[in-house]
N, CA, C and O of each residue as an XYZ file, in Angstrom:
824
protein
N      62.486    174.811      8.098
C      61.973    176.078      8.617
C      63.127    176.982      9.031
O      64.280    176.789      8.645
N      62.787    177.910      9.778
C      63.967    179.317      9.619
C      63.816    178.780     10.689
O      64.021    177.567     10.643
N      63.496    179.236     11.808
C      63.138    178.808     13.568
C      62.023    178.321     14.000
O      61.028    178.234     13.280
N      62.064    177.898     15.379
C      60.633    177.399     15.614
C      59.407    178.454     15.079
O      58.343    178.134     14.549
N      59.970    179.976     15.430
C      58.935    180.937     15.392
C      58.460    181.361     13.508
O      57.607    182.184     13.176
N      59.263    180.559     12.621
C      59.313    181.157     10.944
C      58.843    179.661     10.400
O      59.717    178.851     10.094
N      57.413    179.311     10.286
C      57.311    178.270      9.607
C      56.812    178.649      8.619
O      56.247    179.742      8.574
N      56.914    177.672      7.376
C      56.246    178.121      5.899
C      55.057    178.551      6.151
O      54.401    178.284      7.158
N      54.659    179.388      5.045
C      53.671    179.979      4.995
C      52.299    178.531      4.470
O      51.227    178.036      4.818
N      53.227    178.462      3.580
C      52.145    177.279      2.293
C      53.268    176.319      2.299
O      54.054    176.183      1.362
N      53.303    175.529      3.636
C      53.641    173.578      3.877
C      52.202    172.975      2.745
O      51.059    173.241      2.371
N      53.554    171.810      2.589
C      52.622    170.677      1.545
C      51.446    170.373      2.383
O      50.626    170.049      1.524
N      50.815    170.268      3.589
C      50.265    169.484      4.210
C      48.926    171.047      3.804
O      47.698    170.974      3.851
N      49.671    172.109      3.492
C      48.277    172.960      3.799
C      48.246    173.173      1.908
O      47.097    173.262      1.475
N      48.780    173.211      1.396
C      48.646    173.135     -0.366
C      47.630    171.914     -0.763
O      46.708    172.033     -1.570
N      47.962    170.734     -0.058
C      46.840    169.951     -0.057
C      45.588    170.051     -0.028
O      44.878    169.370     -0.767
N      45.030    171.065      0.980
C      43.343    171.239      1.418
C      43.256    172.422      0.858
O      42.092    172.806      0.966
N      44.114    173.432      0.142
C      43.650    174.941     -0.186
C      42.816    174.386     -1.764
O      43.481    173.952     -2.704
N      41.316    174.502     -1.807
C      41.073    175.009     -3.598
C      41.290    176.239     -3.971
O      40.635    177.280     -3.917
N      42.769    175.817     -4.529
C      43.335    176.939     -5.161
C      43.954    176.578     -6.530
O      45.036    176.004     -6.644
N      43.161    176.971     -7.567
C      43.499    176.414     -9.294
C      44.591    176.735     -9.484
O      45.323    175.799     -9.806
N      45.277    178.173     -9.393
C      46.735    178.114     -9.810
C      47.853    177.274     -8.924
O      49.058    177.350     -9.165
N      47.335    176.525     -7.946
C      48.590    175.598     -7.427
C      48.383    174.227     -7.789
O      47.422    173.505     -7.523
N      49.372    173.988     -8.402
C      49.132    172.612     -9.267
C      50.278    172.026     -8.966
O      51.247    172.705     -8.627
N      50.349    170.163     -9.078
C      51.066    168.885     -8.533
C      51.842    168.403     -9.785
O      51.117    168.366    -10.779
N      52.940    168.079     -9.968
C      53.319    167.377    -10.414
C      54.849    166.788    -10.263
O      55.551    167.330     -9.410
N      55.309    165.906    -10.900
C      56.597    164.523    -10.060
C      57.623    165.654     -8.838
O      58.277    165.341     -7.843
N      57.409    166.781     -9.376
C      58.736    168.231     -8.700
C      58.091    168.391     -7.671
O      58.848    168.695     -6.749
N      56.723    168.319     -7.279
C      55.740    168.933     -6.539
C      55.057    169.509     -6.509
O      54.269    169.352     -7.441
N      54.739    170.526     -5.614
C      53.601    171.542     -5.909
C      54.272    173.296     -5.941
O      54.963    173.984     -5.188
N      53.662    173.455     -7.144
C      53.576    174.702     -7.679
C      53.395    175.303     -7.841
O      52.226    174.984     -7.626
N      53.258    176.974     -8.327
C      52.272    177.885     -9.398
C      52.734    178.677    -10.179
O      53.848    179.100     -9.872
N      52.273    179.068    -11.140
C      52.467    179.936    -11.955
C      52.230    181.610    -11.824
O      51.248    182.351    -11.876
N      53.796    181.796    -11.609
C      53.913    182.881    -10.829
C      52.943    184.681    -11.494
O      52.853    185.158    -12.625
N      52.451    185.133    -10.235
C      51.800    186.895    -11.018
C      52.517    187.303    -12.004
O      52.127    187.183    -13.165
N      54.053    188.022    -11.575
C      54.406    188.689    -12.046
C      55.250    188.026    -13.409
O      55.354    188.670    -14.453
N      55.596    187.208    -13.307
C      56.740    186.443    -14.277
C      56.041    185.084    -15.274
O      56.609    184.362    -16.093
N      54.647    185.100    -14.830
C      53.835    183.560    -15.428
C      55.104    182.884    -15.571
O      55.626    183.146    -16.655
N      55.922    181.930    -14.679
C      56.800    181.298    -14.617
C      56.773    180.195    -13.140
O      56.614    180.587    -11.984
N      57.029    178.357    -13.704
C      56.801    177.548    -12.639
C      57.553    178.565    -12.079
O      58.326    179.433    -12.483
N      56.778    177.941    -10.306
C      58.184    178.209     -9.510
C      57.272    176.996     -8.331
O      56.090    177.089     -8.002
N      58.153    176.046     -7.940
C      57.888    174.865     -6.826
C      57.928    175.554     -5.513
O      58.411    176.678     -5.381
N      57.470    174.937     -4.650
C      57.269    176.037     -3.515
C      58.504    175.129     -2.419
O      59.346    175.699     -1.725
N      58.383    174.196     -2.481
C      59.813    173.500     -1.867
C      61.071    174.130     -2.265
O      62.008    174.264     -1.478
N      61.102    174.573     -3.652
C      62.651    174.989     -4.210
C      62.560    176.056     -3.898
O      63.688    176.548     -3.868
N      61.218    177.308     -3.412
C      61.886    178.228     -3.167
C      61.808    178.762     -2.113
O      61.997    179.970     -1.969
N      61.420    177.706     -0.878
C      61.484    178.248      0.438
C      63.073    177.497      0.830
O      63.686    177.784      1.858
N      63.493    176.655     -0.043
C      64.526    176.078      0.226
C      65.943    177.589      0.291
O      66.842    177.935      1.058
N      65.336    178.068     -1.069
C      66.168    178.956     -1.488
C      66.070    180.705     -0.116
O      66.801    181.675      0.089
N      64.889    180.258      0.388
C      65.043    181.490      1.448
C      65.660    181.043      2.616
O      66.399    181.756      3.295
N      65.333    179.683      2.914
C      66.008    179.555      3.959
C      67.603    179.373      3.845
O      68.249    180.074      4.624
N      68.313    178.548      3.004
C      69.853    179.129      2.700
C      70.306    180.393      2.663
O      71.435    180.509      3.140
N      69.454    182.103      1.963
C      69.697    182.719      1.918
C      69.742    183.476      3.444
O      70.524    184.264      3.977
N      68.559    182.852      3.828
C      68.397    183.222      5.602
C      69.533    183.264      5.990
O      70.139    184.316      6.193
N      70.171    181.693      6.213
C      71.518    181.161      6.801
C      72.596    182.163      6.490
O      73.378    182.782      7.212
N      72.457    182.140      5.595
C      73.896    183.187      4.708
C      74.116    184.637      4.784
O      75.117    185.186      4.325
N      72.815    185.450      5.583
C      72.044    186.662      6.115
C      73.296    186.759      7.643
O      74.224    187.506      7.954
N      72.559    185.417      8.308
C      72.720    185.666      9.841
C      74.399    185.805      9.929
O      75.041    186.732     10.424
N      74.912    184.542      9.268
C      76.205    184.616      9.380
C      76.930    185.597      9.112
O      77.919    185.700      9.837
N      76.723    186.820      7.863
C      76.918    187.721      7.718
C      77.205    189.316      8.615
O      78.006    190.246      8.708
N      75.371    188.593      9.362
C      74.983    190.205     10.140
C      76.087    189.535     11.434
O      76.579    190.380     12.180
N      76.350    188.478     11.610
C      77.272    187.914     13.114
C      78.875    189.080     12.744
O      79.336    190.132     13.188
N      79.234    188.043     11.665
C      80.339    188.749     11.965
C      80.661    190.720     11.651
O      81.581    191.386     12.127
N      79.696    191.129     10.846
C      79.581    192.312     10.807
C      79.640    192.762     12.225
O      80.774    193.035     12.620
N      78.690    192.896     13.055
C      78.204    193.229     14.111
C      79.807    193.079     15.290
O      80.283    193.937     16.034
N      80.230    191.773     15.048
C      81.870    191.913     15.735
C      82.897    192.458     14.895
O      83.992    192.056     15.286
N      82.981    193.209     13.904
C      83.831    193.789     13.315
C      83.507    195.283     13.816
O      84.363    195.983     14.357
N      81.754    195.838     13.504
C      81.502    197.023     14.032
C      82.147    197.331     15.518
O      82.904    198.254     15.821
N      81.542    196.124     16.478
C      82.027    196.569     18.109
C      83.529    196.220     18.168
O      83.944    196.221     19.327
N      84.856    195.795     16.836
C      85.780    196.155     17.530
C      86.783    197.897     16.720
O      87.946    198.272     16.572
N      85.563    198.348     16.468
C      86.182    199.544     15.638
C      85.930    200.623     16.841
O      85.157    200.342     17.758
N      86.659    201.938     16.786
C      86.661    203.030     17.647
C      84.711    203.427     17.476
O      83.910    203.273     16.554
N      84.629    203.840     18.534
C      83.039    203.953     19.035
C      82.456    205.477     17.979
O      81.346    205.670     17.483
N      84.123    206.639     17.914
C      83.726    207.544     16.774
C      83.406    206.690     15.282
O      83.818    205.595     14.897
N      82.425    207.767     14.588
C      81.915    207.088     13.481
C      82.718    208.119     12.337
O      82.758    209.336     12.156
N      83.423    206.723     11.579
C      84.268    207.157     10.314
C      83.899    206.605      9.409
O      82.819    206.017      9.475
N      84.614    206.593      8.308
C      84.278    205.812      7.151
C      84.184    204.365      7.128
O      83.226    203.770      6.637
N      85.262    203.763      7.705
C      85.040    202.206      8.037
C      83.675    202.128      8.247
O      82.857    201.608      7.488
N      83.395    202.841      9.649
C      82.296    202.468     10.777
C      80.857    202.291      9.596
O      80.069    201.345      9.590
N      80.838    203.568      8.611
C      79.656    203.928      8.419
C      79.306    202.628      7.240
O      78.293    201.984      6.969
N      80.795    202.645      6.703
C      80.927    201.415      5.707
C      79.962    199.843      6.079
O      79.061    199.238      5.497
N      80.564    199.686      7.070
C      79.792    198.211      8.248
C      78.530    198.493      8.659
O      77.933    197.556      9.188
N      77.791    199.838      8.532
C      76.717    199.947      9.075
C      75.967    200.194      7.771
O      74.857    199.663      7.719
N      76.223    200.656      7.071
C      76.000    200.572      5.667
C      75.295    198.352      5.193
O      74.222    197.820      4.912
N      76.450    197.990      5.349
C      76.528    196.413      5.278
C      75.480    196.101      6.269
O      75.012    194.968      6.158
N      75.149    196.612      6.923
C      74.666    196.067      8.183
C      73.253    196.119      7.858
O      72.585    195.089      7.759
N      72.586    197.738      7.623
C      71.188    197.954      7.072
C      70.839    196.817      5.960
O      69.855    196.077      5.998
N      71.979    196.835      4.838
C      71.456    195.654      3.954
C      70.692    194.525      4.820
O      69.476    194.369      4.717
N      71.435    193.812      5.612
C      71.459    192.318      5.766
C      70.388    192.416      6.604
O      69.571    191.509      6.444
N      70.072    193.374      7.610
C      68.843    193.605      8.274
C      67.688    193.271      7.604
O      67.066    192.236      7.842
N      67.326    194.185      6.683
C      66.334    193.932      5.686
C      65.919    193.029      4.649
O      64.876    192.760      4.054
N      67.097    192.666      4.653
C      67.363    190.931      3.871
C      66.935    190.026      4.989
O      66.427    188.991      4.558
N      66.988    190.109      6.286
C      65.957    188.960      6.323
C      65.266    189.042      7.439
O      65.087    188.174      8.294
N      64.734    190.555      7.372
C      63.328    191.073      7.951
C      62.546    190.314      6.707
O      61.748    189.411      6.958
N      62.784    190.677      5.530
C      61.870    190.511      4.557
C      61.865    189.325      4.144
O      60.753    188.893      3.839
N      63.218    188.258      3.964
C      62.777    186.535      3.737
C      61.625    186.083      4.564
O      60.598    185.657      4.035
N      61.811    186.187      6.126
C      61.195    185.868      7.031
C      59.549    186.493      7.171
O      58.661    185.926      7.807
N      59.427    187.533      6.565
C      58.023    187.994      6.014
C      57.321    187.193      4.932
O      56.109    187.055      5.095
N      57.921    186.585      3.747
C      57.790    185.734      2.810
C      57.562    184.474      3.264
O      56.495    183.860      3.309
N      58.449    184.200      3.535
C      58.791    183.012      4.648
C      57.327    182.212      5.460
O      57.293    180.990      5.607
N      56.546    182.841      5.780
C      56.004    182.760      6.944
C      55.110    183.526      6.564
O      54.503    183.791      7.601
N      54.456    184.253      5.434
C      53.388    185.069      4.865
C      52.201    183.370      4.429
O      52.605    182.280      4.025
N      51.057    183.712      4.664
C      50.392    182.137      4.528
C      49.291    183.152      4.176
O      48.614    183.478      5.151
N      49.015    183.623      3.216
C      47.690    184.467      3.460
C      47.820    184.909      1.700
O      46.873    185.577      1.287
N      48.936    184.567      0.670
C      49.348    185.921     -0.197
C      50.161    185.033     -1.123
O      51.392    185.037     -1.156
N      49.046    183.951     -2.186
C      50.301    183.643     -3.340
C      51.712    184.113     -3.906
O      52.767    183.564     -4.221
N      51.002    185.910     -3.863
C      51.626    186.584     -4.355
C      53.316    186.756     -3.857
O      54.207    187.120     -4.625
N      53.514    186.403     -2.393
C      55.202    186.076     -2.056
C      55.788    184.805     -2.443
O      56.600    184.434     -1.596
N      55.676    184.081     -3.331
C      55.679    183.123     -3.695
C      56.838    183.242     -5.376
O      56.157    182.798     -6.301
N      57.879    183.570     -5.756
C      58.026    183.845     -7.037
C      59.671    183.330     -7.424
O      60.230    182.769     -6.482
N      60.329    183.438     -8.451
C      61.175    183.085     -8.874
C      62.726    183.847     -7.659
O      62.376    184.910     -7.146
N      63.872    183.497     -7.344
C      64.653    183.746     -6.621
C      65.056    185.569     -6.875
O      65.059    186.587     -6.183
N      65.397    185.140     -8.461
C      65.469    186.802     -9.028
C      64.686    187.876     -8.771
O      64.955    189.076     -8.718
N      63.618    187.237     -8.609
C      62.046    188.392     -8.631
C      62.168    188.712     -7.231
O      61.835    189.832     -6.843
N      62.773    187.529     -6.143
C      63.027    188.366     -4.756
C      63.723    188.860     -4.843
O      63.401    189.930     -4.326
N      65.146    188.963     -5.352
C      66.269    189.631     -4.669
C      65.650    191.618     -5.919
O      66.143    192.728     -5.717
N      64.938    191.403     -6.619
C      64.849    192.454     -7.071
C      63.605    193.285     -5.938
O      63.855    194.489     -5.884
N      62.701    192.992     -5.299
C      61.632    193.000     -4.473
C      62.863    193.867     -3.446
O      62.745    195.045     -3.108
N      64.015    192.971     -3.077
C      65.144    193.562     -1.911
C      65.296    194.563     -2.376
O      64.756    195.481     -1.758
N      66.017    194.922     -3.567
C      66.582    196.064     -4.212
C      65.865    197.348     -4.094
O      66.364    198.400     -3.695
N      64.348    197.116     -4.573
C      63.679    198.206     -4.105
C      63.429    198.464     -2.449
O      63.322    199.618     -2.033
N      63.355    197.458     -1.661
C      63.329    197.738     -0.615
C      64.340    198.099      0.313
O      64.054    198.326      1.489
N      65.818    198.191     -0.241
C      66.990    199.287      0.053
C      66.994    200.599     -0.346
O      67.352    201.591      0.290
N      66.501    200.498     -1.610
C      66.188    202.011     -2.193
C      64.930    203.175     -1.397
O      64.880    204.369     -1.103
N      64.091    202.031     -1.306
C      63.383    202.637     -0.548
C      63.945    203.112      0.944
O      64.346    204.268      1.080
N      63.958    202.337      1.867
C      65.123    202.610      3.008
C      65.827    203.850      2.701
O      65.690    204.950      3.236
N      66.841    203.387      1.460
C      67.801    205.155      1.449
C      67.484    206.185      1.411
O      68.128    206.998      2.073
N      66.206    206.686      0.523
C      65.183    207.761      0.322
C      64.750    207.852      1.920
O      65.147    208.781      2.624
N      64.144    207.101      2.275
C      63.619    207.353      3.993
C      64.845    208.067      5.140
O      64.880    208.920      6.026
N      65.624    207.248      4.565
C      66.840    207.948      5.262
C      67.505    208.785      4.871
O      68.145    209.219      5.828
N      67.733    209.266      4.037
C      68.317    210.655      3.470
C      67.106    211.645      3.881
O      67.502    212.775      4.166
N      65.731    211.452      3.967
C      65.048    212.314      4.372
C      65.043    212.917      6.067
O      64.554    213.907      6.610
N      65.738    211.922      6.467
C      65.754    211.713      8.372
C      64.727    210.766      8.582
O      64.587    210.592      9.793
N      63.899    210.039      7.867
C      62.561    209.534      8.390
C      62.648    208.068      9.250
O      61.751    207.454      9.829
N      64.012    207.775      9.104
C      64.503    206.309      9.817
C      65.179    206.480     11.063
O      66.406    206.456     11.161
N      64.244    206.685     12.192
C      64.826    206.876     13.874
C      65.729    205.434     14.159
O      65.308    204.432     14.737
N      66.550    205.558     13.809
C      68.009    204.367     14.222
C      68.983    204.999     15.202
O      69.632    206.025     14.994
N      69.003    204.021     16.632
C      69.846    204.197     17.412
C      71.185    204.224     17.053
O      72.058    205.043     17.341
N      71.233    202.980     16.231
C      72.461    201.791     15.400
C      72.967    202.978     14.448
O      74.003    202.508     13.977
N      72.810    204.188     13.940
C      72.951    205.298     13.228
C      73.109    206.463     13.876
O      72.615    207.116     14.796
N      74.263    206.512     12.804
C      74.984    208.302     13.034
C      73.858    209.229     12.816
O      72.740    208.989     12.359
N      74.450    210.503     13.296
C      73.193    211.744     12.992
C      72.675    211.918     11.628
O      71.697    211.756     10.898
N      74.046    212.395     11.708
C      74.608    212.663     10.375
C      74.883    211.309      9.345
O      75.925    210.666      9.473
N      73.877    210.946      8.337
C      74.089    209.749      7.583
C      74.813    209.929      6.401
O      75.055    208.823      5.919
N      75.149    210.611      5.894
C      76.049    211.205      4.645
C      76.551    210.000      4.613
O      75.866    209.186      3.994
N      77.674    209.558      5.150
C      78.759    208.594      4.878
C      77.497    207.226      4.554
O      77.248    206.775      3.436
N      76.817    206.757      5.926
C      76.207    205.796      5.378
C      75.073    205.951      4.298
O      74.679    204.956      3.689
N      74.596    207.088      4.083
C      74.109    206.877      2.619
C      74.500    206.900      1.415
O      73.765    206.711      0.445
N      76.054    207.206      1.365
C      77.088    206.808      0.084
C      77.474    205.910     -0.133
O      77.725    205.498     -1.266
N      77.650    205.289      0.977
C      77.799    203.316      0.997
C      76.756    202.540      0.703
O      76.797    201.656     -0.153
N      75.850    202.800      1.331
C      74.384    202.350      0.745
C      74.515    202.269     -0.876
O      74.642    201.171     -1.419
N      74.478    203.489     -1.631
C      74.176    203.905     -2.780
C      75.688    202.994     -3.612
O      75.446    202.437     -4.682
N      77.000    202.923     -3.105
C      77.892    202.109     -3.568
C      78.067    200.578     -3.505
O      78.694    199.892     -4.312
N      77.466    200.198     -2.508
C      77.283    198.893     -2.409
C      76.095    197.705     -2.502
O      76.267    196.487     -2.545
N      74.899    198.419     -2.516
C      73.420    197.590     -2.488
C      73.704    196.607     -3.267
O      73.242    195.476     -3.121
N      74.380    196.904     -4.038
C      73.572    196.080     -5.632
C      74.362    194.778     -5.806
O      73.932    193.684     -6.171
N      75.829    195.194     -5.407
C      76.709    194.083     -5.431
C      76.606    193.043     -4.227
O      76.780    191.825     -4.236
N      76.232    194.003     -3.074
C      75.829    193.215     -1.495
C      74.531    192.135     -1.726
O      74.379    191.061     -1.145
N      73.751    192.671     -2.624
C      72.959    191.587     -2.662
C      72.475    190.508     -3.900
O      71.421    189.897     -4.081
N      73.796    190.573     -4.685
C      74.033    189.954     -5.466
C      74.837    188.828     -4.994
O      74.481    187.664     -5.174
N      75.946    189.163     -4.377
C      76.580    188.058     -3.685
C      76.014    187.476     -2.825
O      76.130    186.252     -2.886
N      75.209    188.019     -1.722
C      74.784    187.079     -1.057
C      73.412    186.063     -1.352
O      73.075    185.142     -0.607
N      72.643    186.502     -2.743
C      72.171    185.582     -3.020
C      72.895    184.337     -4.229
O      72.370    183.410     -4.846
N      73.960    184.731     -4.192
C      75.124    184.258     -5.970
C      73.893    184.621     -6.605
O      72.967    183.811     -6.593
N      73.803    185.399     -6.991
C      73.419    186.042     -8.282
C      73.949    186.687     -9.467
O      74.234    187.884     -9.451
N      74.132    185.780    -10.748
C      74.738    187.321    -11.512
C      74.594    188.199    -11.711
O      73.485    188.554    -11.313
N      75.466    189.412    -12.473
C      74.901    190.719    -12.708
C      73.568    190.729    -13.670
O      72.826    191.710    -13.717
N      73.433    190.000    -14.135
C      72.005    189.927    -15.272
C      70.775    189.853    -14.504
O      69.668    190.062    -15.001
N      71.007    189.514    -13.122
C      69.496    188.915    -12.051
C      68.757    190.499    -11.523
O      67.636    190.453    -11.016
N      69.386    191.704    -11.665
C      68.930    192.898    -11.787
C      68.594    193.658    -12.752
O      68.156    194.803    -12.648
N      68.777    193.077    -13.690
C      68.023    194.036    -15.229
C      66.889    194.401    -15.302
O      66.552    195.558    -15.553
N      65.976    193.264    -15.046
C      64.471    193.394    -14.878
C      64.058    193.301    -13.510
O      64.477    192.492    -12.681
N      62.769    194.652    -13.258
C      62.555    194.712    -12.097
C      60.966    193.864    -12.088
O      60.088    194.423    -12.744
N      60.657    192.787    -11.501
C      59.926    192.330    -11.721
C      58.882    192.442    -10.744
O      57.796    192.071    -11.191
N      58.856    192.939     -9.234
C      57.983    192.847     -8.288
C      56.728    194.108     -8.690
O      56.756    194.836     -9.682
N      55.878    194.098     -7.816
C      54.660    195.094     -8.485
C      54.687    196.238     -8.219
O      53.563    196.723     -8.347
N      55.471    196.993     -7.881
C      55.288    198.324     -7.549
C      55.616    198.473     -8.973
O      54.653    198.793     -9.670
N      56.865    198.301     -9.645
C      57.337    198.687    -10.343
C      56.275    198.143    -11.971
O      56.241    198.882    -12.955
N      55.656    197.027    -11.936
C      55.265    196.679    -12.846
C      54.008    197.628    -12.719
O      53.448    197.992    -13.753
N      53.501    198.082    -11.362
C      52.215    199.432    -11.122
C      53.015    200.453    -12.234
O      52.544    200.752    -13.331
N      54.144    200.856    -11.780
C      54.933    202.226    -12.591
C      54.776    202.287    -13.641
O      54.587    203.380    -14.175
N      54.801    200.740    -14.578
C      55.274    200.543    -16.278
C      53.243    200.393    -16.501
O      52.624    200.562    -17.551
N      52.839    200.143    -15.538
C      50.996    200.202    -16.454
C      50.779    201.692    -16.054
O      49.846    202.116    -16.737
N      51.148    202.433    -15.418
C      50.193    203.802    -14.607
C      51.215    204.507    -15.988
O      50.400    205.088    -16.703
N      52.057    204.601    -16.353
C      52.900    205.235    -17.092
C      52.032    204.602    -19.140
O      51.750    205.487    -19.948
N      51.881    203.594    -19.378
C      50.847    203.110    -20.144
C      49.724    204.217    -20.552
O      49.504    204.999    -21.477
N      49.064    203.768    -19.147
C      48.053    204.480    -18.753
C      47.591    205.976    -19.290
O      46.753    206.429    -20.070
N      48.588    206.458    -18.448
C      48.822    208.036    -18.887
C      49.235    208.250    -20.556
O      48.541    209.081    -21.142
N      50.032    207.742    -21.152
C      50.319    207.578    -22.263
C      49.065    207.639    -23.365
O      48.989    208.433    -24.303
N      47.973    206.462    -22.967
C      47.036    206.407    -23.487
C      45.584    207.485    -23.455
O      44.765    207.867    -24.291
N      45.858    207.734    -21.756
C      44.368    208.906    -21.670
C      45.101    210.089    -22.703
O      44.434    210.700    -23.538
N      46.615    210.312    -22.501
C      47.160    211.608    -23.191
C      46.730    211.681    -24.516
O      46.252    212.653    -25.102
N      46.963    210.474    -24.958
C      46.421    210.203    -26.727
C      45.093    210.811    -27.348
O      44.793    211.495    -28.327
N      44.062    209.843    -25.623
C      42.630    210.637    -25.991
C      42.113    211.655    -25.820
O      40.969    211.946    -26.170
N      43.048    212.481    -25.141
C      42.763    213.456    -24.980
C      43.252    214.894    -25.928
O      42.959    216.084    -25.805
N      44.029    214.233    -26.797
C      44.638    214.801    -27.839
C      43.497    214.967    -28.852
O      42.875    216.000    -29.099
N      43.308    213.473    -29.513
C      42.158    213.331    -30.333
C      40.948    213.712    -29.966
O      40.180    213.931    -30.904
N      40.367    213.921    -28.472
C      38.960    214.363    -28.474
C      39.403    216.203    -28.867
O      38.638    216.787    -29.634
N      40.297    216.772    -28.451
C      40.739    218.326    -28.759
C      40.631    218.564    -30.121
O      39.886    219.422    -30.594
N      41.475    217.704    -30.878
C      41.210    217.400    -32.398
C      40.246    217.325    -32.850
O      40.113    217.778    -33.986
N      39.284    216.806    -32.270
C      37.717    216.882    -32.861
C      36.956    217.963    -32.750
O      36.284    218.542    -33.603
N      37.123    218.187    -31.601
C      36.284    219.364    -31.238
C      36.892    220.854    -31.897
O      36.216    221.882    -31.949
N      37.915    220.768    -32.247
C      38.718    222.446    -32.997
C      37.690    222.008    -34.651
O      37.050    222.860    -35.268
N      37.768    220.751    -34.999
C      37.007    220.782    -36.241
C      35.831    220.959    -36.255
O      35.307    221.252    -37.330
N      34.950    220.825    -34.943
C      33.647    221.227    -34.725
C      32.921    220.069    -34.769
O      31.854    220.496    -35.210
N      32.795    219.055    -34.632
C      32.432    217.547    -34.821
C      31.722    217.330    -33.587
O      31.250    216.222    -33.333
């Protein structure tokens, strides 16, 4: 577990009593076949994999946090740089620990890649909020310029390393907003079609 207060969501002891057809047993354990990726994924290997990433979070935000308090209290480029680093790792494991400890929602349940891409949008998102002003942070300058250029220079590699991920583990965005984007975009594609051809009919008088 993460802490006393972050226990799995879906422990073996509760996979046991759920009738639930897509979680299925076998010698690895228990499993399912993930929404977005129809791909095993064991639920031991990948709470294993949040909680290391957890570990590797805290240690991070530790020493950040004593590098920030021994820099001058004015905010420069360093500063905004570390606070920049800092928003990452925040949200990295606001959001394990949401997964983590979500017991209600197959759906947090998925391949390591498919989270750290789930993160990605959820920095992006963050930066948009904050370039708008919409993120009231004490821990933040007025003025975010600097930390939203660091943001935008570092996300991708910040959370590549800290999950060891290669550069290939961001190509495909696999969580559902984005897979909403690639059907609503479909979608439109297709009413556009019919709506072409019913115009077409009707200029011929049909």
């Amino acid at each position: 577990m993460l802490s006393d207060n972050c226990k799995r969501g879906f422990p073996d002891e509760k996979l046991k009593s759920i009738p639930e057809p897509r979680v299925k047993y076998d010698a690895g354990g228990f499993y399912i076949m993930t929404i977005s990726e129809d791909v095993k994924v064991y639920f031991n290997d990948y709470y294993e994999f949040l909680e290391a990433a957890h570990d590797r979070c805290l240690g991070e935000l530790d020493r950040v946090n004593v590098k920030i308090a021994s820099l001058e209290a004015t905010w420069n480029e360093s500063r905004a740089y570390y606070a920049a680093y800092r928003v990452i790792l925040q949200l990295a494991i606001k959001n394990i620990r949401s997964f983590y400890t979500d017991s209600s929602n197959f759906g947090v349940i998925m391949t390591p890649w498919c989270f750290g891409t789930v993160l990605l949008e959820k920095v992006e998102t963050y930066r948009e909020r904050l370039a708008k002003g919409q993120v009231p942070d004490e821990n933040l300058p007025e003025n975010t310029y600097y930390v939203i250029r660091y943001l935008d220079e570092i996300y991708k590699k910040t959370l590549l390393d800290l999950f060891d991920f290669p550069e290939e583990a961001f190509k495909m965005r696999w969580q559902y907003s984005e897979l909403l984007k690639r059907y609503s975009k479909v979608l439109q594609n297709i009413t556009g079609s019919l709506q072409s051809v019913l115009m077409a009919v009707k200029s011929y008088g049909v």
